[in-house]
N, C-alpha and C positions, 0 to 999 in steps of 0.2 A: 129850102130843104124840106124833105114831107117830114110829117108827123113821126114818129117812132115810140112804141108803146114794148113798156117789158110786165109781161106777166109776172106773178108774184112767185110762181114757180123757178125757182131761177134755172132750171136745166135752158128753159127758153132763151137763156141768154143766146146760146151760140146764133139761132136765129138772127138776132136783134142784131150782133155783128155784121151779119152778112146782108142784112138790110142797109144799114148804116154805110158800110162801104160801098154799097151799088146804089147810095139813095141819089137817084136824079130823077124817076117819075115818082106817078104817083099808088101803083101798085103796093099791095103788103103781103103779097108772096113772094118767096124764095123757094130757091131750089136745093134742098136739102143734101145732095148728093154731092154738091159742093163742100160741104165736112170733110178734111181730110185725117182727123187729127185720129179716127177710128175708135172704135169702143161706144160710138157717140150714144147717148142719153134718148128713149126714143120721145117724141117730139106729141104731147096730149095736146091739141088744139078743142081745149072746153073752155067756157065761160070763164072767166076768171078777175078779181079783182087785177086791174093794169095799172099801170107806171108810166105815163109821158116820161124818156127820160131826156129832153128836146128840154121840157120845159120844167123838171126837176129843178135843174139850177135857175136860181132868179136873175136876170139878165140886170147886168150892169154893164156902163160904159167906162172901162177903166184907160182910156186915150191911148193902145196899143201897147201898155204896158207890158215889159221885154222881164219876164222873171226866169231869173239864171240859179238853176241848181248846181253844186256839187256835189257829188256821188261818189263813195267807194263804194270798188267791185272786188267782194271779198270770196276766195277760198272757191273760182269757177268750176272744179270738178264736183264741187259739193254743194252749191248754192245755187249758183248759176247764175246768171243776169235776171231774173224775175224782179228785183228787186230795184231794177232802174225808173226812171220817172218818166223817159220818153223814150217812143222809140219813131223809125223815118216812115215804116211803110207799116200794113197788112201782111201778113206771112200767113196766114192759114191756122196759127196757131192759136189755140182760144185766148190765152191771156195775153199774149202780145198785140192780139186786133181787141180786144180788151183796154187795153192800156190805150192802143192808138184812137179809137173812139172814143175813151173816156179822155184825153186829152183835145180831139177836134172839138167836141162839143164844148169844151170850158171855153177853148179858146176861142170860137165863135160865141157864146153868150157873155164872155165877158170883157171881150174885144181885146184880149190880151195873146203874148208869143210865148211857148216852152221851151226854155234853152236848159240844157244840160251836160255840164262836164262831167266827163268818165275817170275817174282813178283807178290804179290798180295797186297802192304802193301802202293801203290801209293808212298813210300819213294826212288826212285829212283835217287831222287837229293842227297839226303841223304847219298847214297849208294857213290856216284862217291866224292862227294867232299869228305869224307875218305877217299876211296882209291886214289884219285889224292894227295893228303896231305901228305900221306902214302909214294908215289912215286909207286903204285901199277898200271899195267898197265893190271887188272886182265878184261877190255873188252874194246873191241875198237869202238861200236857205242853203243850207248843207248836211248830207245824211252820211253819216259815219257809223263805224263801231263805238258805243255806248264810252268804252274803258279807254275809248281815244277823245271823246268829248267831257268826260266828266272834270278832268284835268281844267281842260280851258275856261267851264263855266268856273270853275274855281279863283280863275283870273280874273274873272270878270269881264270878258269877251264875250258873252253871248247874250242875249233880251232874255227878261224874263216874260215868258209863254203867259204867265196869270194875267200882265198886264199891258199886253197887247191889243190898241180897238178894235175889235168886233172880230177878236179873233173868238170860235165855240168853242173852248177847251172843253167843254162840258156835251158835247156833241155827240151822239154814239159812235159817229166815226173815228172819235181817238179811241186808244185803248186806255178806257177807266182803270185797269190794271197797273201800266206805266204810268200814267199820272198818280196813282197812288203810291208807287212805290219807289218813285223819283221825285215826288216835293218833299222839299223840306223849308218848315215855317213859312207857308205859301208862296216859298220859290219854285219854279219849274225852267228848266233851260232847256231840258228834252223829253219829246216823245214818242211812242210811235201810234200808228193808225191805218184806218184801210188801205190808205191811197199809195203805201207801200208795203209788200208783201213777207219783207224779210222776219218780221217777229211772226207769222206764221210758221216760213220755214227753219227758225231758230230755235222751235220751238219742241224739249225732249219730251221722248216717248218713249214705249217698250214697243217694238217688232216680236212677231215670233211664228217659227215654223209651223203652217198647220200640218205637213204633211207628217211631220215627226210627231205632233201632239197626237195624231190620226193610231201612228204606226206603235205609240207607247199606251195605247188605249187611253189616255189621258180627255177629260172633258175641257173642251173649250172654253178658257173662261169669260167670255162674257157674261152666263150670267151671272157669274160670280159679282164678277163688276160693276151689273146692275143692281144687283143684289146688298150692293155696300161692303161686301164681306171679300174682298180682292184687296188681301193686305201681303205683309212683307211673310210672313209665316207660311201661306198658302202658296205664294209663287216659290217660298225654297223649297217646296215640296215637291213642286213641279221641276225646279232645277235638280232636286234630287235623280227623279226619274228619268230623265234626260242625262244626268254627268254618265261616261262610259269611259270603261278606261281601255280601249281598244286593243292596246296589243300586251294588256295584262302584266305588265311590269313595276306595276306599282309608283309611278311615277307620270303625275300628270302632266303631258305633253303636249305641241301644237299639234302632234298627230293623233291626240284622242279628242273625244266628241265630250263637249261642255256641256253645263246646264244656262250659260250666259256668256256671251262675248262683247265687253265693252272697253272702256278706255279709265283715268282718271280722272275725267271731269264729269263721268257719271256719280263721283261720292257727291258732289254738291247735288247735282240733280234726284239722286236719293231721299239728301235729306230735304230738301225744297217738301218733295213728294210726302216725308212723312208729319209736314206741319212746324218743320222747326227750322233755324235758322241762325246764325252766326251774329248777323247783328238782328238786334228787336226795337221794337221803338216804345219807348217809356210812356205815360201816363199823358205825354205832354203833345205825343206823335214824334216825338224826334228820337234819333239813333240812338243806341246803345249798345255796348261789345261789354259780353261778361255776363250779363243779367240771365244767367240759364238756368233752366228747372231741372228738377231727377229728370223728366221726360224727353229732356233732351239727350243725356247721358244714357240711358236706356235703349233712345235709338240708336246710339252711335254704336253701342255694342252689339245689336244687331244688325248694322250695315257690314260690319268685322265679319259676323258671322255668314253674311249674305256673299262678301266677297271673297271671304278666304276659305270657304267651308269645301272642302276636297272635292274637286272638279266644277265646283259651282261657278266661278267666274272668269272665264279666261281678260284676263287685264292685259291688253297687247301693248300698254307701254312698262310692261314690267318685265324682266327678264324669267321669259317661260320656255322649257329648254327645246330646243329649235324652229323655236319660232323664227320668220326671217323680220329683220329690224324697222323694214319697207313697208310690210302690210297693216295695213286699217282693220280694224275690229270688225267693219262690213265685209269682209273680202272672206270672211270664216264663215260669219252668216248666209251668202251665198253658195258657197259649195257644201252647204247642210251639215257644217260639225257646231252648230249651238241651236238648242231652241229658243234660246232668247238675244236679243241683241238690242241693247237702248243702246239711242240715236237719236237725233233732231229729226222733222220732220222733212225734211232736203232730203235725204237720204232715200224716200220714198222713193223717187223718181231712179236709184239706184235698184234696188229690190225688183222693178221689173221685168229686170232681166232674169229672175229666178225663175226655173223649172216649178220647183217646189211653190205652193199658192204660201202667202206668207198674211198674215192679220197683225192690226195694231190695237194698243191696250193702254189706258194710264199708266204710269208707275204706282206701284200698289202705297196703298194706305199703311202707316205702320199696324194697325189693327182695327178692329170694327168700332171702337170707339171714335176714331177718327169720323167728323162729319162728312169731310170733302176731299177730293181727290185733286191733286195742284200739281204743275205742269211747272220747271224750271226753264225760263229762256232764256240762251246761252249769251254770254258777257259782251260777243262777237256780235250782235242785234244791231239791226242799224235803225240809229235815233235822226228824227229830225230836229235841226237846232237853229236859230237865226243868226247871225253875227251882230254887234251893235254898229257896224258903219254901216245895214240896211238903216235906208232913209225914206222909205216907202214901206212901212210898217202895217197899215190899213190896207194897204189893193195887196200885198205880199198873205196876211192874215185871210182876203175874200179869195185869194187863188186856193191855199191849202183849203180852205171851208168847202172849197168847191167841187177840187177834186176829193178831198174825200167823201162827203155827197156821195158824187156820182159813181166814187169804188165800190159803196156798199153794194150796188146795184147791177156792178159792170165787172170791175175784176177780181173783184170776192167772191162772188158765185162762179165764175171763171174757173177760178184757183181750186177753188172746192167739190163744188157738182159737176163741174165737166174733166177738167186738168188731174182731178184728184180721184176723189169715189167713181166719176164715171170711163175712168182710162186705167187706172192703178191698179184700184184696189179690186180683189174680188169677191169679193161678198157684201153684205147688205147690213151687218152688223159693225162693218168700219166703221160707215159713217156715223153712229150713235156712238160707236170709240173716239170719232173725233172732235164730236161735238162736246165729249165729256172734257177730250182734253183742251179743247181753245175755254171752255169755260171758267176757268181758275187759273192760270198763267202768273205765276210771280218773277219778277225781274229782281237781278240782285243790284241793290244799290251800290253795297259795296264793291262788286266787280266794275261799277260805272269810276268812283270816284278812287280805286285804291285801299285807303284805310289800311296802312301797315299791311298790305299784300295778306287779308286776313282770308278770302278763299283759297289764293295760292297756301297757305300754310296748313289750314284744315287738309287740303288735298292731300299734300305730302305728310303728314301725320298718320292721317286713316290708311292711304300706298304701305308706310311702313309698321301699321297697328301699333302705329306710337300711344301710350293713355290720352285721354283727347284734355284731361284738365291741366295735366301739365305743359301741353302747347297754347292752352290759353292763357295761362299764368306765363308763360314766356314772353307773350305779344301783346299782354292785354295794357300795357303801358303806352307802347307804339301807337297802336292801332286805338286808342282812347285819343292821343294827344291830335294826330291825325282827323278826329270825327269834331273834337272838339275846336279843329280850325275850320274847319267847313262850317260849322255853328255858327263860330265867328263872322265869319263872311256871309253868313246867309242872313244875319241880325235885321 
């Protein structure tokens, strides 16, 4: 097979694909016109630091090693299959010949097969603890939703990630984010990382109309954003300017135009956004429920404010009066009645369809004191986790090492410079929105492992502008007893 080099550029990737697939001589042109995916990134051919990525990965001989994934495929109007580990052929599609090249190459330098089973039924926890019960060693990784693995490592069904041989948990290709914020007392059972894409796409943002920001004379806020000063004050301003109450009845309705259209599981993704958090971790690095400052209290009363403030948030799981009961919070951002709409990043690939040109934003800071801007990924995240009847531990740890390697290089930039900023979005200022937002990512632990259902309860509190200390004084027994058996088990 010829040589294959990727420039550090990653637009170059598509090229690289279309090399890879045709590699049988020994030529390094392509025919560009073969892009079908359009919008395509145009193509600098300057000097540039390169990338063998042939011989990136360091070749092992693993004896034909048959490593068998299971996969849930979760929520396909909204996710979509991005998130699987293989796929049969080339399609034209940059991350899918992505994905397929990044998996021929492993499997020719490390003489190994990629099998994977497809679920649809999100019971993947399900699946493993039978078969680990069983003594059945019928797959040796499995990627799930987070809130369905956390349970099992609780059982004591999964390998601990820390101490796995020569597995790089320290690797830039995991996300140092989930490892931080899913060890506990140097356990790890899950995590995510390049080599699958879904904690990208799980991952909330703020949408919003530009054409409506245009038509309100409203400034664009990036540079607000760059600026540091994109906190929760500044956008209710902007939601101010946007709520309209269309047909003057004093009653805010699905048929008037918002300053926000979102769901309830944007209050956790708020507060993610403004630095605080339900459970906190004590002095020691381990959990805690209850230890709250004023500053949390503070912001909860302005997420009240943010959400309930007359026209400011259309919340389409609450009964807003004719709403229909069917429609998603994107389906109003679409037909141009919100300027604002948080959403995961999936939903991007929905937005396309707009007329109207639409930009993306962090969730704002609760105020300029805040240092940093942090991005919630949602519970629904699919983690990777071992089982303990994997009995191939070391070649199982050199295939993950491997392919994630080769995603930073292959369906990262994929996902991002061509599938994303170069097809989606339209303007030039996304992409430094998105790089703000992959930046900071916090995963909730708590939505991994349960703890007296203590996101679920904040939700329905802030829904009903319940006081937010009295629902903690209600669960904080629970949701204690709950943390302190996971404690136990992680000793």
């Amino acid at each position: 097979m010829k040589k294959i080099v990727l420039k550090r550029a990653a637009l170059l990737f598509t090229v690289v694909l279309l090399v890879f697939i045709g590699a049988c001589g020994e030529t390094d042109t392509v025919d560009n016109n073969d892009i079908t995916s359009g919008n395509n990134p145009e193509i600098i051919d300057e000097p540039t630091e390169e990338i063998d990525i042939m011989t990136l990965v360091p070749q092992q001989n693993l004896g034909g090693f048959n490593i068998r994934f299971l996969t849930d495929i979760i929520w396909d109007w909204d996710f979509g299959p991005l998130h699987m580990v293989y796929v049969e052929e080339h399609t034209g599609e940059p991350v899918y010949d992505a994905i397929y090249t990044r998996n021929a190459i492993v499997e020719e330098r490390l003489n190994i097969k990629i099998e994977e089973t497809v679920r649809t039924g999100n019971d993947s926890g399900n699946v493993i603890r039978r078969l680990v019960n069983a003594g059945d060693d019928e797959y040796d990784v499995v990627l799930s939703q987070s809130w369905s693995i956390g349970p099992i490592a609780m059982e004591g069904l999964l390998v601990n990630l820390n101490e796995i041989p020569g597995l790089q948990i320290d690797a830039p290709w995991w996300d140092y984010a989930s490892i931080r914020d899913y060890t506990i007392r140097n356990h790890l059972y899950f995590v995510t990382g390049d080599y699958n894409l879904i904690s990208n796409d799980a991952t909330w943002m703020l949408f919003f109309n530009k054409q409506m920001m245009q038509d309100l004379g409203l400034d664009m806020p990036y540079e607000s954003v760059l600026g540091g000063k994109w906190t929760f004050d500044k956008q209710i301003e902007y939601m101010k300017s946007g709520a309209r109450d269309v047909d003057g009845d004093g009653i805010w309705s699905y048929d008037d135009i918002w300053g926000q259209v979102s769901h309830t599981q944007h209050y956790t993704g708020i507060l993610i956004a403004a630095g605080e958090n339900l459970i906190t971790r004590d002095s020691n690095g381990l959990p805690v429920f209850g230890e709250l400052t004023e500053r949390f209290y503070n912001v909860y009363d302005k997420i009240q404010e943010k959400m309930k403030g007359p026209g400011y948030t259309h919340n389409v799981y609450v009964n807003i009066p004719n709403a229909p009961g069917s429609r998603h919070a994107t389906y109003e951002f679409l037909d141009n009645k919100a300027l604002f709409c948080t959403e995961i990043l999936a939903h991007t690939r929905r937005f396309r369809q707009m007329e109207s040109d639409f930009g993306v934003l962090p969730h704002p800071k609760f105020d300029e004191n805040q240092q940093e801007y942090f991005s919630y990924v949602l519970g629904q995240v699919t983690v990777t986790c071992i089982p303990i009847t994997n009995s191939e531990l070391e070649k199982t740890s050199a295939v993950l090492d491997a392919l994630g390697m080769l995603s930073s290089h292959t369906i990262q930039p994929a996902y991002y410079d061509i599938s994303l900023i170069g097809k989606f979005f339209r303007d030039d200022e996304s992409a430094a929105m998105i790089d703000i937002i992959r930046s900071n990512r916090v995963y909730g632990i708590s939505d991994a492992f349960g703890w007296g259902d203590a996101t679920g309860q904040f939700q329905n509190a802030a829904v009903n502008g319940q006081p937010i200390a009295s629902m903690i004084e209600r669960i904080e027994a629970r949701v204690t007893t709950a943390i302190e058996r996971t404690l136990e088990r992680f000793d």
